[in-house]
DOLUM-473265 format. One record per residue (C-alpha): residue in three letters; x, y, z. Coordinates in steps of 0.02 Angstrom, whole numbers, plus 50000, padded with zeros to 5 digits. Example, Ala and Ser with C-alpha at 12.3 -4.5 7.8 and 13.67 -1.06 7.14 Angstrom:
<rs>
Ala_50615_49775_50390 .
Ser_50684_49947_50357 .
</rs>
This chain:
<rs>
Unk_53164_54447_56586 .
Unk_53252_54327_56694 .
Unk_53105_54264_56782 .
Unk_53015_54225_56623 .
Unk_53129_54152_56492 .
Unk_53281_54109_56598 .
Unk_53407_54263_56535 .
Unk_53431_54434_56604 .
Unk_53430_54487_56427 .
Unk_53276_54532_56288 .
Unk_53291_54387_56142 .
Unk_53302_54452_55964 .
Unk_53158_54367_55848 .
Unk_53174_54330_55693 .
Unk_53016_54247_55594 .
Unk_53033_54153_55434 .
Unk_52900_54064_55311 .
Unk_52913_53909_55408 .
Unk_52995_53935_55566 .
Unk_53060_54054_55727 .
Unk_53230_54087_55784 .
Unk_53239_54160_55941 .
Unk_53424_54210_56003 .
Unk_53472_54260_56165 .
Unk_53636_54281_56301 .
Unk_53614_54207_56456 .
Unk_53748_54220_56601 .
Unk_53695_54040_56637 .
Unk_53677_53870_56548 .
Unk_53571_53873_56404 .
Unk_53391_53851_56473 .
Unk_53347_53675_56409 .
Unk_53210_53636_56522 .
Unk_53129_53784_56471 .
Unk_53118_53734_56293 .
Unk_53095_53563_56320 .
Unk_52919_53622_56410 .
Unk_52881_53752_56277 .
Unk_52916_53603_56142 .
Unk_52785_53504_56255 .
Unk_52664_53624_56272 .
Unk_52653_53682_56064 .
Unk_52715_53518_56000 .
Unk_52851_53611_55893 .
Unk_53006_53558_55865 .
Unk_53128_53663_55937 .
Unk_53335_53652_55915 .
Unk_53448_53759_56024 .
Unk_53637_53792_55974 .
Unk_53723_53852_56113 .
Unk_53912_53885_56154 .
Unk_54019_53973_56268 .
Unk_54191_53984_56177 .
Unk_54295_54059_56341 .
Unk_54304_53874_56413 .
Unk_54260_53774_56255 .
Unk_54072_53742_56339 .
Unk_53964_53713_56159 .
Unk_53819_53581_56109 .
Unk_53666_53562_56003 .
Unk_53489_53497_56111 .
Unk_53356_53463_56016 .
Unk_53146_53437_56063 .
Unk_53038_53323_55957 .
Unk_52831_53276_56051 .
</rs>
């Protein structure tokens, strides 16, 4: 897992009539290059939410093409 999405951990998937959510842990910092690329690559627009509330670490990045 880690080598391919950036998280030791399987993501849960949940698909919608008009979008994906995708939600994962990761033991690291939220894997923004990753999506940047995949938001690149399929031209979607992709917004991750991410927080680590033990030390207040918490932020929204966002990828429009």
């Amino acid at each position: 897992m880690c080598e391919h999405t950036g998280s030791k951990w399987s993501p849960v998937i949940d698909d919608g009539d008009d979008f994906t959510q995708l939600q994962y842990e990761s033991a690291w910092s939220p894997n923004n290059e990753t999506l940047l690329k995949l938001s690149e690559i399929t031209g979607w627009k992709i917004t991750n939410e991410y927080e680590e509330p033990g030390v207040g670490f918490e932020g929204t990045y966002i990828c429009e093409t």
